[in-house]
N, CA and C of each residue as an Amber inpcrd file, in Angstrom:
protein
   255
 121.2190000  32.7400000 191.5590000 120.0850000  31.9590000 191.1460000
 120.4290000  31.2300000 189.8410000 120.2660000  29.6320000 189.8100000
 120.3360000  29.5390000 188.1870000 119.5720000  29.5240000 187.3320000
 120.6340000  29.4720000 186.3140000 119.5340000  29.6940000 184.9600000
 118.3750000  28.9190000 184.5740000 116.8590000  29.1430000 183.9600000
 115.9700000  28.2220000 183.5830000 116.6070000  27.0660000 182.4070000
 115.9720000  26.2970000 181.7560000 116.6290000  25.8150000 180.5950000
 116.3730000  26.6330000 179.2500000 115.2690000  27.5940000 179.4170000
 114.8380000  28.2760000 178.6740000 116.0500000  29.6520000 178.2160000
 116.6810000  29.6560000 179.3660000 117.8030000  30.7650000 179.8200000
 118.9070000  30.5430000 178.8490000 119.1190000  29.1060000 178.9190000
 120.3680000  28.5390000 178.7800000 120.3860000  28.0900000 176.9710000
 120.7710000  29.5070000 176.3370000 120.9280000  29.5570000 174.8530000
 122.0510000  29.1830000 174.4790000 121.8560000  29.1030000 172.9500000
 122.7480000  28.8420000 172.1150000 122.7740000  29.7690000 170.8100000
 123.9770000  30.6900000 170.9410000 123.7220000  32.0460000 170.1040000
 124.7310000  32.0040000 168.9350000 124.2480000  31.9890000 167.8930000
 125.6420000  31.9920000 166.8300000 125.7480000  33.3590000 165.7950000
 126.3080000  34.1770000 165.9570000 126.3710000  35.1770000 165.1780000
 127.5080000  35.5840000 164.4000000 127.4900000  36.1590000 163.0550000
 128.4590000  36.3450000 162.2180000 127.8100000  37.1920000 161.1030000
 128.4160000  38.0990000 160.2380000 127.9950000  39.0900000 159.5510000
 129.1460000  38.7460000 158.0200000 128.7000000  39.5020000 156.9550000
 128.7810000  39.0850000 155.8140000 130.0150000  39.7470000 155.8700000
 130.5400000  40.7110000 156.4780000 131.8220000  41.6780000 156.0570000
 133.1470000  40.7610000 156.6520000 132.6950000  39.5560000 158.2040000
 133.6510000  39.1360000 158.8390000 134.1230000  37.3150000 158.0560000
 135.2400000  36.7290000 158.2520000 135.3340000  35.3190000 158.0730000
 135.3200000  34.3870000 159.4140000 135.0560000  35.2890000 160.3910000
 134.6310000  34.3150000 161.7420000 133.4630000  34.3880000 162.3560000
 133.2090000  33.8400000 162.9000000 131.3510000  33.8270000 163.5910000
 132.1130000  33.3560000 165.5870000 130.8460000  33.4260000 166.0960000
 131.0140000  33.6990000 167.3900000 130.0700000  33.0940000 167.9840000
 130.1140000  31.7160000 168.6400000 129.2930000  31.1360000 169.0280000
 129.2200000  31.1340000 170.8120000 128.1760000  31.5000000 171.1480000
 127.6490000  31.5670000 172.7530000 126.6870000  30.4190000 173.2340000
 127.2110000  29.8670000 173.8530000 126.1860000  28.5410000 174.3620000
 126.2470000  27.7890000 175.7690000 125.3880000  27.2200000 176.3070000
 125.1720000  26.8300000 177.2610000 125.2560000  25.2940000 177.5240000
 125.2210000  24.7930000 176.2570000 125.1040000  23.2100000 175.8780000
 126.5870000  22.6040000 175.8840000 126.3780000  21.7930000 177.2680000
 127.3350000  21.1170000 177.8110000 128.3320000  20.3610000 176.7020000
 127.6370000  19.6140000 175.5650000 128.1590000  18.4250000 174.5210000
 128.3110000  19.7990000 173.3000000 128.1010000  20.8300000 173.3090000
 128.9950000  21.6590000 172.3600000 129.8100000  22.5020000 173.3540000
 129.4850000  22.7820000 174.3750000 131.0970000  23.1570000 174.7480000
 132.2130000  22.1000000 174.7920000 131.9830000  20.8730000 175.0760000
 133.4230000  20.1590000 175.1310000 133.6520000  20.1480000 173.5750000
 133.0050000  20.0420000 172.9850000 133.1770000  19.8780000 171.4970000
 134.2120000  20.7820000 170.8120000 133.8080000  22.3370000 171.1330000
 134.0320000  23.3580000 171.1200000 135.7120000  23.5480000 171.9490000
 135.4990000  23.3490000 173.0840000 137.1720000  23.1540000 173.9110000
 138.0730000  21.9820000 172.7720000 137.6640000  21.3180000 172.8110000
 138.3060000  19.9620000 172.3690000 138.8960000  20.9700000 170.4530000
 138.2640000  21.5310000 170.0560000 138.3110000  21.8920000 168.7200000
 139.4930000  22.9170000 168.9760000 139.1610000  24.1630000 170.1060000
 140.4120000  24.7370000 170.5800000 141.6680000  24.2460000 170.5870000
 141.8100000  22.9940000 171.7820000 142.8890000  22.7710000 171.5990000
 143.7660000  21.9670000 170.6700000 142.7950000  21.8790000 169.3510000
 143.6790000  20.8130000 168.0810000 143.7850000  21.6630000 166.7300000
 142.6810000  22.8290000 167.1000000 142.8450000  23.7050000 165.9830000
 143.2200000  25.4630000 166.5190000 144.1400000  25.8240000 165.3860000
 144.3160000  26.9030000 166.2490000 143.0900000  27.8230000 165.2340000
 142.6910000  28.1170000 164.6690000 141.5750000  29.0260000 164.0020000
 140.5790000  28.9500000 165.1430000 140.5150000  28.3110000 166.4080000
 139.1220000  28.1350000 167.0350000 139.9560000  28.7800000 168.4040000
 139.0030000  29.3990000 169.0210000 139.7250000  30.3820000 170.2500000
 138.4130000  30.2500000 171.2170000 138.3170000  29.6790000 172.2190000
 137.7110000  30.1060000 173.4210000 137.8490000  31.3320000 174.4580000
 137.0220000  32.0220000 173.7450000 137.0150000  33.8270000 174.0050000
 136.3720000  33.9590000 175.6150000 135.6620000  33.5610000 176.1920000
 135.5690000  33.9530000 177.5140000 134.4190000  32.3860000 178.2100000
 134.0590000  32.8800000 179.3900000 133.1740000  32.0060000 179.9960000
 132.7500000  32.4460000 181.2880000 131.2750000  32.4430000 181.3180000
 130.8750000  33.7620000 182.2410000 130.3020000  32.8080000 183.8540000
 129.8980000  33.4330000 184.2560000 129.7680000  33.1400000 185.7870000
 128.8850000  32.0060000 185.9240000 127.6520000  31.6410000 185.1270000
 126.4660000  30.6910000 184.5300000 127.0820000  29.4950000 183.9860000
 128.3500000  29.5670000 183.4760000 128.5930000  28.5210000 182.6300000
 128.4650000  28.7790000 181.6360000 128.3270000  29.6960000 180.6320000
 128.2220000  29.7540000 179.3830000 129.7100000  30.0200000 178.7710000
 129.6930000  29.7710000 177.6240000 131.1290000  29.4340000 176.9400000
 131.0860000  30.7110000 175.6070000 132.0580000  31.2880000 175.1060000
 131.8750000  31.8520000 173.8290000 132.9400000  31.9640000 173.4100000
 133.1750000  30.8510000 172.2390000 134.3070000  30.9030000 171.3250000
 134.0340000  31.5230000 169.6790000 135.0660000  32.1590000 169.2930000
 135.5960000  32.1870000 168.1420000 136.2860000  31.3550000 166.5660000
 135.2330000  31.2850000 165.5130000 135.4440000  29.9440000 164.9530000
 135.6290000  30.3220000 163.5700000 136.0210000  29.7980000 162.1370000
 135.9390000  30.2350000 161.3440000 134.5590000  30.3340000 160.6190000
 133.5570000  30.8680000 159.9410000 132.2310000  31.1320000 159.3440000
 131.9480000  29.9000000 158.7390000 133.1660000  29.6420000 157.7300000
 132.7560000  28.6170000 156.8980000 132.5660000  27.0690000 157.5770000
 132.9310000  26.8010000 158.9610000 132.5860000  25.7780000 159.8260000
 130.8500000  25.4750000 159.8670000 130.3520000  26.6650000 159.8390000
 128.8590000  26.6730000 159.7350000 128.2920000  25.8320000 158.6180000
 127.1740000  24.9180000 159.2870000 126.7180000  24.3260000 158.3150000
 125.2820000  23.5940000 159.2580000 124.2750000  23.7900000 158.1360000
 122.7950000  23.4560000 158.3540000 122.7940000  21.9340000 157.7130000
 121.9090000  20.9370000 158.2820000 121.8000000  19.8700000 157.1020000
 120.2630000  19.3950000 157.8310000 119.2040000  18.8630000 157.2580000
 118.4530000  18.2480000 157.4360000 118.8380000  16.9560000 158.1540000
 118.0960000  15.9650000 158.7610000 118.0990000  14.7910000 158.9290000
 118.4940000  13.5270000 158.1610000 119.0900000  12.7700000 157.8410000
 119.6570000  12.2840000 157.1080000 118.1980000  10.5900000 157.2300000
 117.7030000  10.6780000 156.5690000 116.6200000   9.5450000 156.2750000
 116.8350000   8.2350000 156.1950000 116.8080000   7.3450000 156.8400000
 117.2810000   6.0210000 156.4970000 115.9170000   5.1990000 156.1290000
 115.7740000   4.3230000 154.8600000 114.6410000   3.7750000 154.6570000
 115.3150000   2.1140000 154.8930000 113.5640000   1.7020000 155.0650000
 113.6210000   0.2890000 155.4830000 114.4510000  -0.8450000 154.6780000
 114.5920000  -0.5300000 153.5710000 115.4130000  -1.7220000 153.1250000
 116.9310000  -1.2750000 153.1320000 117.5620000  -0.3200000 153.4690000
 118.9030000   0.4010000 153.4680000 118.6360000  -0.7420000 155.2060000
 117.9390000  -0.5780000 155.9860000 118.1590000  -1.0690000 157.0190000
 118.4430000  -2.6730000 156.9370000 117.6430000  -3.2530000 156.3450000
 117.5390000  -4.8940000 155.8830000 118.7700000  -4.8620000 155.4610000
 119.1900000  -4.3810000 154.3940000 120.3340000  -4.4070000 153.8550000
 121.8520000  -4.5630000 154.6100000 121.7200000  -3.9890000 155.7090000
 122.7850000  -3.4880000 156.5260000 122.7890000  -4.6430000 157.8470000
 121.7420000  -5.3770000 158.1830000 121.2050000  -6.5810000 159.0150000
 122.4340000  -7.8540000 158.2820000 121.3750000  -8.1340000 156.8150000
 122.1960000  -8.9800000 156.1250000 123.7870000  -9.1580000 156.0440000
 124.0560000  -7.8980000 156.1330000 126.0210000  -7.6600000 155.9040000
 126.3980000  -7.8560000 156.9690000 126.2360000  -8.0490000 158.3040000
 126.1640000  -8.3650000 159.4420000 126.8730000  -9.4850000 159.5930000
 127.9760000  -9.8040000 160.1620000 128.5290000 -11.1040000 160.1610000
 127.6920000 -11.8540000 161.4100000
């Protein structure tokens, strides 16, 4: 049977004692991301991939990173029109 979309997570776990984290996911555009990172970096290891399609690689911690939305205001936009050849 497959999975709902609700099913189909994205799990990232890592603990303060380790320098790698362990990401589990279902999301098609971070697994290639994720493969693609494998094969150019060796610190990144694609640890298994289960019957569903889910992927779980091995990455370094400090790769982790949160950022808000990056805001673009209206005249940064005008601005960028104008430079426009």
């Amino acid at each position: 049977m497959a999975l709902t979309r609700e099913e189909k997570e994205t799990i990232v776990l890592f603990n303060e004692a380790e320098d790698t984290m362990e990401v589990f996911t279902y999301n098609k555009a971070l697994i290639r991301k994720l493969l693609k990172f494998s094969e150019t970096y060796s610190e990144v290891e694609m640890k298994r991939q289960n019957e569903e399609g889910g992927f779980t690689f091995i990455l370094p911690k400090n790769w982790f990173s949160i950022r808000p939305p990056r805001k673009i205001k209206f005249k940064d936009i005008e601005n960028r029109k104008n430079r426009l050849p």
